[in-house]
Backbone as JSON Lines, residues from 0, in Angstrom:
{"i":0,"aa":"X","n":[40.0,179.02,190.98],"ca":[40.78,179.86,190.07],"c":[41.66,179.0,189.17]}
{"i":1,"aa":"X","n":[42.32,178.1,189.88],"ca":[43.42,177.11,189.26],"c":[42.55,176.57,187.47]}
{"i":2,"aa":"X","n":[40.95,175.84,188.4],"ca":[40.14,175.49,187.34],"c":[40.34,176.58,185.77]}
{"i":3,"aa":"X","n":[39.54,177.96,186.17],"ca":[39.47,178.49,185.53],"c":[40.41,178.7,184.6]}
{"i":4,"aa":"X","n":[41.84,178.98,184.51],"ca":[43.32,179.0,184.33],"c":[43.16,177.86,183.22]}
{"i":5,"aa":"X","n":[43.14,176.5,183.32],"ca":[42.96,175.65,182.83],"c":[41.63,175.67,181.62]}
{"i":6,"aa":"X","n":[40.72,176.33,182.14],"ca":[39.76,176.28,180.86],"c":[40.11,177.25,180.27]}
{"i":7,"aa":"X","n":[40.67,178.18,180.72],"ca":[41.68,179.63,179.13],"c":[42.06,178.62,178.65]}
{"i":8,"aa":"X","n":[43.57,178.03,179.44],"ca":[44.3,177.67,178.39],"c":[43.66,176.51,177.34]}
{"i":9,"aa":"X","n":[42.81,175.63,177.41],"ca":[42.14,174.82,176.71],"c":[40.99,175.21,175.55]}
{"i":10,"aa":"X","n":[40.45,176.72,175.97],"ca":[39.58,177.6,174.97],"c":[41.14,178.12,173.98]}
{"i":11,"aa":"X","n":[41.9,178.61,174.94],"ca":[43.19,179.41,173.71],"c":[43.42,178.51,172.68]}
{"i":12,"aa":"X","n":[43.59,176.92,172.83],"ca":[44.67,176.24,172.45],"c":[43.73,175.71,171.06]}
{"i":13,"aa":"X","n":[42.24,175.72,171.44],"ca":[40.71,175.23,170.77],"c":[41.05,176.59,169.67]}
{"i":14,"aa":"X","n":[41.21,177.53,169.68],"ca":[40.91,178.53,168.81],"c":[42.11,178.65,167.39]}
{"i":15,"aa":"X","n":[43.34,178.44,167.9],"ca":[44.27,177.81,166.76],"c":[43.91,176.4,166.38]}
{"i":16,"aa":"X","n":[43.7,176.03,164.83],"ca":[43.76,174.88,164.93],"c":[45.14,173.9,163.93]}
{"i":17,"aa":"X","n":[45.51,174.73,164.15],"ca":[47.43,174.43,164.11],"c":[48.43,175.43,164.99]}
{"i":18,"aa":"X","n":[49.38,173.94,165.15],"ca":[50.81,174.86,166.14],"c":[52.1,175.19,165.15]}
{"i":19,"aa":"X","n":[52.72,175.58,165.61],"ca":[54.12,175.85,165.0],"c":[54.96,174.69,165.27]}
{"i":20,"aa":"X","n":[55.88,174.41,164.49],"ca":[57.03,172.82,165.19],"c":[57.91,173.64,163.94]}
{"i":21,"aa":"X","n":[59.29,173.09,164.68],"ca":[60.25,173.44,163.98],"c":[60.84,171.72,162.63]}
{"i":22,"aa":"X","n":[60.88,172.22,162.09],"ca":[61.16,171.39,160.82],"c":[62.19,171.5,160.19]}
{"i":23,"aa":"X","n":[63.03,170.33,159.26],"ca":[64.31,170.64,157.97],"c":[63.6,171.83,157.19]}
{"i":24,"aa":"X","n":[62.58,172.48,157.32],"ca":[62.4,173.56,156.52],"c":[62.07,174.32,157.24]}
{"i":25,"aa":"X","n":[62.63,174.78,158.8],"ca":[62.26,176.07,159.28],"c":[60.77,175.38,159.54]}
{"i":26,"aa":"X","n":[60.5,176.17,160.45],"ca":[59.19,176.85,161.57],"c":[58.63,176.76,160.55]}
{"i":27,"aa":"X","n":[56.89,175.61,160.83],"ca":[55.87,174.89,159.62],"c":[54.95,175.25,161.05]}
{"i":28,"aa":"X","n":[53.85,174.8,159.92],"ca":[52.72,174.94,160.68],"c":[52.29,173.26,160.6]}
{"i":29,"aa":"X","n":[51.53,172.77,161.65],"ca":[51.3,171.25,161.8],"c":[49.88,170.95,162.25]}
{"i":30,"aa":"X","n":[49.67,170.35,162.26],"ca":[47.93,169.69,162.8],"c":[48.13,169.42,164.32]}
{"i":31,"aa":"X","n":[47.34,169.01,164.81],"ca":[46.8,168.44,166.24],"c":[47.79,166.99,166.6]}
{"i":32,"aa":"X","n":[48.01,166.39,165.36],"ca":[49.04,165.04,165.7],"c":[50.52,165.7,165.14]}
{"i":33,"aa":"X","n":[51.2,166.94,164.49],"ca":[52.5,166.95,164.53],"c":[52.36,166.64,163.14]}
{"i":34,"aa":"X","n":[51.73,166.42,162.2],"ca":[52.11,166.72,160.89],"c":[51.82,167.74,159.97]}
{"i":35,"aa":"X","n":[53.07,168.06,159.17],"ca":[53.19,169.05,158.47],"c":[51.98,169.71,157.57]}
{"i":36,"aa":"X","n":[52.04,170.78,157.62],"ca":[50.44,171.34,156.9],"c":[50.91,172.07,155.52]}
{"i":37,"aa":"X","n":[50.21,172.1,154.72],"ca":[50.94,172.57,153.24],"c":[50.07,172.94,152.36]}
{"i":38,"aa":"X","n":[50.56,174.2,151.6],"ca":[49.92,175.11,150.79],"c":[49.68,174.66,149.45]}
{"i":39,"aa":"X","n":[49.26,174.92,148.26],"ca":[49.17,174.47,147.01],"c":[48.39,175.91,146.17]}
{"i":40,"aa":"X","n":[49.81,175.48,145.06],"ca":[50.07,177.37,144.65],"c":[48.6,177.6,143.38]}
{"i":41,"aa":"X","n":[48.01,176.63,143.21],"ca":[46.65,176.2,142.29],"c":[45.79,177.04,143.13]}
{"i":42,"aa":"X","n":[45.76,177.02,144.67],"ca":[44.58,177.86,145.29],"c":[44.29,179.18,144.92]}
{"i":43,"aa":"X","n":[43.1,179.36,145.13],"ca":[43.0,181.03,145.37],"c":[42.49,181.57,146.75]}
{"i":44,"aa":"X","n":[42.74,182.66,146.8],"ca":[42.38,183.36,148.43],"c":[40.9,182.72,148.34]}
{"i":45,"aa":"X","n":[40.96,181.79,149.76],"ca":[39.54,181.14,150.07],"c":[38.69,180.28,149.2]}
{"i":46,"aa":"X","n":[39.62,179.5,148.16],"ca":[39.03,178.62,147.24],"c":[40.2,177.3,147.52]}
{"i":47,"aa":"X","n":[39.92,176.19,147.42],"ca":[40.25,175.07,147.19],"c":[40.4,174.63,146.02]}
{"i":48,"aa":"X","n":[41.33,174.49,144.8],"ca":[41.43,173.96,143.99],"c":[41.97,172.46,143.83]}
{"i":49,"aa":"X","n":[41.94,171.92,145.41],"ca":[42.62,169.62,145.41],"c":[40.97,169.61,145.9]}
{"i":50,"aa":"X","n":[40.42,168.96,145.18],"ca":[39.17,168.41,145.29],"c":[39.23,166.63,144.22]}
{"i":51,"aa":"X","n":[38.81,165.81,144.48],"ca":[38.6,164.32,144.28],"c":[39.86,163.26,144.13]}
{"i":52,"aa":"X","n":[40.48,163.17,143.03],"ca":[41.9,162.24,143.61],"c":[42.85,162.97,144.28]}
{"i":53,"aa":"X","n":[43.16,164.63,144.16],"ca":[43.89,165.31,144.36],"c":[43.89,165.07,146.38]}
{"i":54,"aa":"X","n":[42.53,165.39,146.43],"ca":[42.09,165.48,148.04],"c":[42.57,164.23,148.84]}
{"i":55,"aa":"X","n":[42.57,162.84,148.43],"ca":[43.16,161.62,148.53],"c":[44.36,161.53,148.88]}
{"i":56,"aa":"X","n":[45.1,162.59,148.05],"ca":[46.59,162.33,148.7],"c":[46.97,163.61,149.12]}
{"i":57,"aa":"X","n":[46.09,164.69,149.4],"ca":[46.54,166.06,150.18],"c":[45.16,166.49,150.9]}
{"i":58,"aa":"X","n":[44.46,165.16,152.02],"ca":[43.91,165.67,152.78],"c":[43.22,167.01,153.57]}
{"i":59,"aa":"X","n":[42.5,167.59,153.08],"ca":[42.06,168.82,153.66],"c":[42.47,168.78,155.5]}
{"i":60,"aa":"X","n":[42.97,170.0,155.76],"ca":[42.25,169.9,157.1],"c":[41.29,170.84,157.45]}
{"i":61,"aa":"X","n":[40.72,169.56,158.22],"ca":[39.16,170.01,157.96],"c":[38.56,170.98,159.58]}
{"i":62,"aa":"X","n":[37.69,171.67,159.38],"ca":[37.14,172.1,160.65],"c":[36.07,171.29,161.26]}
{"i":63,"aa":"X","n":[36.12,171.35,162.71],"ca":[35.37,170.43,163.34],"c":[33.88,171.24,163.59]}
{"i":64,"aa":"X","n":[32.85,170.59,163.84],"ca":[31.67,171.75,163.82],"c":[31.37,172.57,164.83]}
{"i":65,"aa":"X","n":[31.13,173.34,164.78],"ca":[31.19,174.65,165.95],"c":[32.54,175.59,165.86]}
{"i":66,"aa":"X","n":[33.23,175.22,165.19],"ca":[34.78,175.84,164.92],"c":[34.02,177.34,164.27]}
{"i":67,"aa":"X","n":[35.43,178.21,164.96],"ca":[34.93,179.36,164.26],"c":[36.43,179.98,164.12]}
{"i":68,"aa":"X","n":[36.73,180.92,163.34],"ca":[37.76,181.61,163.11],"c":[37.96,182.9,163.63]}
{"i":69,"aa":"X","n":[39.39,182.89,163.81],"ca":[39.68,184.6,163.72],"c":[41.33,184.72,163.79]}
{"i":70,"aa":"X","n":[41.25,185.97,163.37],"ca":[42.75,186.2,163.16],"c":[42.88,185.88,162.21]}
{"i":71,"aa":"X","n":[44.68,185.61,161.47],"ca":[44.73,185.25,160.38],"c":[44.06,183.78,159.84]}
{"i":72,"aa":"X","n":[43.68,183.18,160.72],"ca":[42.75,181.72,160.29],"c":[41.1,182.22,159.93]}
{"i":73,"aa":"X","n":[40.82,181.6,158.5],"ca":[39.64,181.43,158.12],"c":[39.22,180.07,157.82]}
{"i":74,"aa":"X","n":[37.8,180.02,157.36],"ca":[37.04,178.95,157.0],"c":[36.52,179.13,155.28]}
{"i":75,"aa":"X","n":[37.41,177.8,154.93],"ca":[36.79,177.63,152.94],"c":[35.89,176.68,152.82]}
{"i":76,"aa":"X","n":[34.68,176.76,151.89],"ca":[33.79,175.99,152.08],"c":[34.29,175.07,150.43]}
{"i":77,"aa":"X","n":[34.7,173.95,150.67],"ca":[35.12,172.94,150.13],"c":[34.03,173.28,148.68]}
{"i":78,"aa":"X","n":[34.12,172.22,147.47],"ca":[33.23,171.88,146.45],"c":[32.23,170.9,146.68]}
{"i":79,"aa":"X","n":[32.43,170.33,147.88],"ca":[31.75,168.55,148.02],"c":[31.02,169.55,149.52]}
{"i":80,"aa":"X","n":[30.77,170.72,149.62],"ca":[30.01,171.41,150.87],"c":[30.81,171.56,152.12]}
{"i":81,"aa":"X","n":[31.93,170.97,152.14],"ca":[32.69,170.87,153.69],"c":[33.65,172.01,153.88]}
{"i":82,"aa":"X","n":[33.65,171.61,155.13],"ca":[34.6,173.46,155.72],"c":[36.54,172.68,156.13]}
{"i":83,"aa":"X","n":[36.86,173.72,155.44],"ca":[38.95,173.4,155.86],"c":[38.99,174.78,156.24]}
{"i":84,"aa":"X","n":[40.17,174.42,156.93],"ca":[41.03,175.55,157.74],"c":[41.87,176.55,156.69]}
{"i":85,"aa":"X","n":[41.74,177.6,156.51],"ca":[42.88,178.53,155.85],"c":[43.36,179.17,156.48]}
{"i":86,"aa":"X","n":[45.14,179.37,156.25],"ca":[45.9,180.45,157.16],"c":[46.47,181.82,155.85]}
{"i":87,"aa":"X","n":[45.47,182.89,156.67],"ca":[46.23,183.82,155.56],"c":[45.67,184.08,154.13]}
{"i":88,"aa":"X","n":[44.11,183.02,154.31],"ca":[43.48,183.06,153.26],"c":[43.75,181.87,152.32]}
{"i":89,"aa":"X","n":[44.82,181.04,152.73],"ca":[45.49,179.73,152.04],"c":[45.05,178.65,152.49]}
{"i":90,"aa":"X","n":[44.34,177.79,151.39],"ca":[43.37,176.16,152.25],"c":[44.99,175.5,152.6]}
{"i":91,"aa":"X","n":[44.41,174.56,153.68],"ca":[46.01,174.21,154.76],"c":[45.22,172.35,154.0]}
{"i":92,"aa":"X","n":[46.38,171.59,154.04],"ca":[46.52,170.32,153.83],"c":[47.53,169.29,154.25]}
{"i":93,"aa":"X","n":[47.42,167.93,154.17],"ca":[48.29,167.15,154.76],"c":[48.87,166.27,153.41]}
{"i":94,"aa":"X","n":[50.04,165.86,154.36],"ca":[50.08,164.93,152.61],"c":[50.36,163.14,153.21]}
{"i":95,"aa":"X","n":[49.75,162.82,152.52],"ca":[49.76,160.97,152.77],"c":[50.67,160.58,152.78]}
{"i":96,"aa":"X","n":[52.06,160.77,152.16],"ca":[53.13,160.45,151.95],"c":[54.21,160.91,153.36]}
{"i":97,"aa":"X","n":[53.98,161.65,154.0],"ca":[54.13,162.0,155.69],"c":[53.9,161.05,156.33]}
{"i":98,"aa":"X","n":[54.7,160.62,157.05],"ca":[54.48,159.0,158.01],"c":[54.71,159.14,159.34]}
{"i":99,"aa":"X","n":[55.16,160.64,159.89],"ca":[55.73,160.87,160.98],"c":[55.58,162.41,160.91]}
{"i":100,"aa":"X","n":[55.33,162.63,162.71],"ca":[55.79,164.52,162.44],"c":[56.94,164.74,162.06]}
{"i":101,"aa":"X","n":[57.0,166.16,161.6],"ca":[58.61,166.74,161.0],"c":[58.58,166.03,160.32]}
{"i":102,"aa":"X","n":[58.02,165.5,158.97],"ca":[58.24,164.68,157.7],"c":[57.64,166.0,156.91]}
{"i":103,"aa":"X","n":[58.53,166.11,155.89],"ca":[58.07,167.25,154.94],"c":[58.34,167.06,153.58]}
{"i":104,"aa":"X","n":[57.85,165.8,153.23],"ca":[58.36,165.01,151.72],"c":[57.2,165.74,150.9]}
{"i":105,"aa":"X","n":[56.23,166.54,150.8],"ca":[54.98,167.04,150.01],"c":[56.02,168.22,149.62]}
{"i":106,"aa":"X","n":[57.46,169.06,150.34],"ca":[57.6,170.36,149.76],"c":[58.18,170.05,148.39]}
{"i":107,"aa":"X","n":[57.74,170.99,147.38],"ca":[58.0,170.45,145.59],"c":[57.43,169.86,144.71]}
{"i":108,"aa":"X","n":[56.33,169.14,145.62],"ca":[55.67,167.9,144.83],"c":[55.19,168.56,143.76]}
{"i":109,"aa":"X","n":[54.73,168.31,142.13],"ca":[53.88,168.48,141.4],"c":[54.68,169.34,140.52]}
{"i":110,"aa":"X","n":[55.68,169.96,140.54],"ca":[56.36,170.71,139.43],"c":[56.5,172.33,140.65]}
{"i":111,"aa":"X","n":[56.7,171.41,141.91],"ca":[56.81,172.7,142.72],"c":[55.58,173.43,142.86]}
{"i":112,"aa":"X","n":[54.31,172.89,142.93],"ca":[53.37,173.34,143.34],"c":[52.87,173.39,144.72]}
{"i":113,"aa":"X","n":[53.91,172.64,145.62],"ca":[53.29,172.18,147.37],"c":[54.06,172.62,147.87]}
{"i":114,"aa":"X","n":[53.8,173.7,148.7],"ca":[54.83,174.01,150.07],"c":[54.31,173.9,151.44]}
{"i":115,"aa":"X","n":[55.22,174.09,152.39],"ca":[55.01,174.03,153.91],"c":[54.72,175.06,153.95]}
{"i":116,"aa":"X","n":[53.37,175.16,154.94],"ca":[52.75,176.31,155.34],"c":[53.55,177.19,156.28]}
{"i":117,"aa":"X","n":[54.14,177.75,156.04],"ca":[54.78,178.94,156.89],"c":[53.83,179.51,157.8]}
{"i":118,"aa":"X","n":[54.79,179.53,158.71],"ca":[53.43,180.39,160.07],"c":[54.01,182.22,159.57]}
């Protein structure tokens, strides 16, 4: 039983593929290592608009294969064919300039085009 217990919680934890962490900007949404995940107001519901230098310094996050969604998390199929994570219908990203979790130097960037993904 104990086993079993242990494979929920490891299927539950597999099915989000971001947590919540509290941040200088309020409760963010973060990746698997603790860094900040972030919106970009250029998107559209289930489109990616950071594709080639843009993608370089705002990393997709990406889905691993066999990943599947539900709930408010979906799957955007990139321009270059690849699948990222959306929350809410919003492609989720990292920013290079993040050197540490709870680093949230991407909110503003671009004329105020990048924010922290709010859970």
């Amino acid at each position: 039983m104990g086993t079993l217990a242990m494979t929920d919680g490891a299927l539950a934890q597999a099915a989000a593929p971001a947590k919540v962490a509290e941040t200088s900007k309020g409760k963010t949404l973060v990746d698997a290592k603790g860094m900040t995940l972030y919106i970009f107001d250029k998107d559209s519901a289930g489109k990616s608009a950071c594709n080639g230098s843009c993608a370089s310094n705002w990393p997709p996050l990406m889905v691993a294969a066999g990943a599947s969604a539900s709930g408010d998390w979906s799957i955007v199929t990139r321009d270059d064919g690849s699948k990222q994570w959306a929350y809410k219908t919003k492609p989720l990203y990292t920013w290079v300039k993040d050197t540490k979790p709870g680093d949230v130097t991407g909110e503003g960037v671009a004329n105020n085009t990048w924010h922290v993904a709010a859970p």
